[in-house]
C-alpha positions in Angstrom: 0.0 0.0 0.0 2.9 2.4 0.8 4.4 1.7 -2.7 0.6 3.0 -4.7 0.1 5.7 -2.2 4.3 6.6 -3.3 3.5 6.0 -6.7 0.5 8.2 -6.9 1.9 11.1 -5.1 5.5 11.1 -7.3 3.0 11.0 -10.5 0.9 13.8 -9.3 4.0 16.0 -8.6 5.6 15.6 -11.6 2.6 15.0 -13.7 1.8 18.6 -12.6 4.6 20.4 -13.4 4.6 22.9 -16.4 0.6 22.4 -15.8 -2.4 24.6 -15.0 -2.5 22.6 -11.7 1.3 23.3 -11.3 1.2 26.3 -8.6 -1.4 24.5 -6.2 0.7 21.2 -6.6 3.9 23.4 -5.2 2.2 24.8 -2.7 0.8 21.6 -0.7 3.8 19.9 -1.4 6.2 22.2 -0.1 3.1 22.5 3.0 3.6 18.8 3.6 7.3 18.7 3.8 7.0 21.8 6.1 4.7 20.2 8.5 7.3 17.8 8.8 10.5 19.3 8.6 10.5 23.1 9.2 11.1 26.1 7.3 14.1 25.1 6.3 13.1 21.4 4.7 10.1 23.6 2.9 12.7 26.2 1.8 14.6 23.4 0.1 11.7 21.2 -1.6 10.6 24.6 -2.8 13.6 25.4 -4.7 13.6 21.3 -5.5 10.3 22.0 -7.2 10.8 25.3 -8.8 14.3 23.4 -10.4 12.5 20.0 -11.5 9.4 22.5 -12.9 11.3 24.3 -15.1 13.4 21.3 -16.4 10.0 20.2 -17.5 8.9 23.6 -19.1 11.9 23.9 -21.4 12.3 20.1 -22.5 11.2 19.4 -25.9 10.4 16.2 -24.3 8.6 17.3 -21.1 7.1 13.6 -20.6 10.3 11.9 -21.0 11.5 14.8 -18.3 8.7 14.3 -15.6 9.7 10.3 -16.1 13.2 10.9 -15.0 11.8 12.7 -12.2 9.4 10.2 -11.1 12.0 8.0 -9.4 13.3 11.0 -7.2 10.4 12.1 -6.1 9.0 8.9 -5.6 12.0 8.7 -3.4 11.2 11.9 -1.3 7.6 10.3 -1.0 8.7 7.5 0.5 11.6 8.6 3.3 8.5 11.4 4.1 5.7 8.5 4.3 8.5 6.4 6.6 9.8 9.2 9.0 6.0 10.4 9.8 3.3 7.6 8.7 0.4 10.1 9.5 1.3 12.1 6.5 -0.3 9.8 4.2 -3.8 11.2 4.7 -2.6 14.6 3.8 -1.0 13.2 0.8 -3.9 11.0 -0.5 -5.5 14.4 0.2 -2.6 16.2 -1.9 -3.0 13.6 -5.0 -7.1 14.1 -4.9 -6.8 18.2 -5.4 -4.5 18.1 -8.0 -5.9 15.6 -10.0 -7.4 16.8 -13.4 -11.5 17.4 -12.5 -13.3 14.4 -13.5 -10.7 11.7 -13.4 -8.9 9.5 -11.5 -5.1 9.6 -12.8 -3.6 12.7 -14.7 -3.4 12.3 -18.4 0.8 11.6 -18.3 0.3 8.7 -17.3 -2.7 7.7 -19.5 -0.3 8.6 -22.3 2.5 6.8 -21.0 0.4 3.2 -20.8 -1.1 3.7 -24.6 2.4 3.7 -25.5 3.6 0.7 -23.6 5.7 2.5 -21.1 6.4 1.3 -17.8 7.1 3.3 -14.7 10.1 4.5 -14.5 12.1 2.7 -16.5 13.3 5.3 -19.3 12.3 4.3 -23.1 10.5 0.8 -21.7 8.1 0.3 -24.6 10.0 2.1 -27.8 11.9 0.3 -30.5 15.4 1.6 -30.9 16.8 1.6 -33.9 20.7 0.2 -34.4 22.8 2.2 -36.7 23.8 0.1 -39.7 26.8 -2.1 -39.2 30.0 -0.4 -40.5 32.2 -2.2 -43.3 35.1 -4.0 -41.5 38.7 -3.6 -42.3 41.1 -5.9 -41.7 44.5 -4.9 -40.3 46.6 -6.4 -43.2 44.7 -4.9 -46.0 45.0 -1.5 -43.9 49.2 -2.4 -43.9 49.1 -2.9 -47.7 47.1 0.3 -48.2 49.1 2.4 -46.3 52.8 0.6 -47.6 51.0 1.3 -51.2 50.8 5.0 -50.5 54.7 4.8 -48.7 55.7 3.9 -52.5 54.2 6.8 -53.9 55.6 10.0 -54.6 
């Protein structure tokens, strides 16, 4: 239970970044770590936020961005969730107000399971593509080349 309730707050963090949502998102976060670690804790999960936020705004990829971030914050999440387990009501409460109105996950991650991604696990579900093989030379017929050229002149 601790690892959906991690899962869902890390997705609605970084799902909302570079969103409509993204300003009420910061501010309960940054609330919840203050609750639970002072000013100073809020002061730094703000500039945390603010940082990962605009990483997202000026990717051409923000999706691919926001699931590099996942992991992190997932990790902050967690270590929060095990220090104080009554903050887990307050973030169920955080991942229900910043949900998109009318639905029950935000559209990232609808996106992300169309395609065949899987949670954090960068490029899980796309085909790379392998450069074509390059023409092999073998050391001897590089020796004559260059012993050809020596002759030369």
């Amino acid at each position: 239970m601790l690892d959906e309730l991690v899962t869902a707050g890390g997705t609605a963090v970084v799902g909302a970044m570079a969103t409509d949502s993204w300003m009420l998102a910061r501010t309960r976060v940054a609330e919840l770590f203050r609750r639970r670690g002072g000013e100073e804790r809020q002061q730094a999960i703000e500039g945390q936020l603010d940082s990962n936020a605009r990483l997202v705004a000026e990717a051409e990829d923000g999706d691919q961005v926001r699931q590099t971030l996942l992991p992190l914050w997932q990790l902050e999440l967690r270590s929060l969730l095990r220090r104080d387990p009554a903050a887990a009501e307050e973030l169920r409460a955080l991942i229900e107000e910043v949900r998109p109105a009318g639905n029950s996950e935000s559209k990232w991650v609808q996106r992300r399971r169309r395609t065949g991604q899987r949670e954090g696990v960068p490029g899980a579900g796309r085909k790379h593509r392998q450069p074509p093989p390059q023409p092999r030379v073998s050391a001897g017929a590089f020796r004559r080349t260059a012993a050809g050229r020596k002759g030369r002149g």
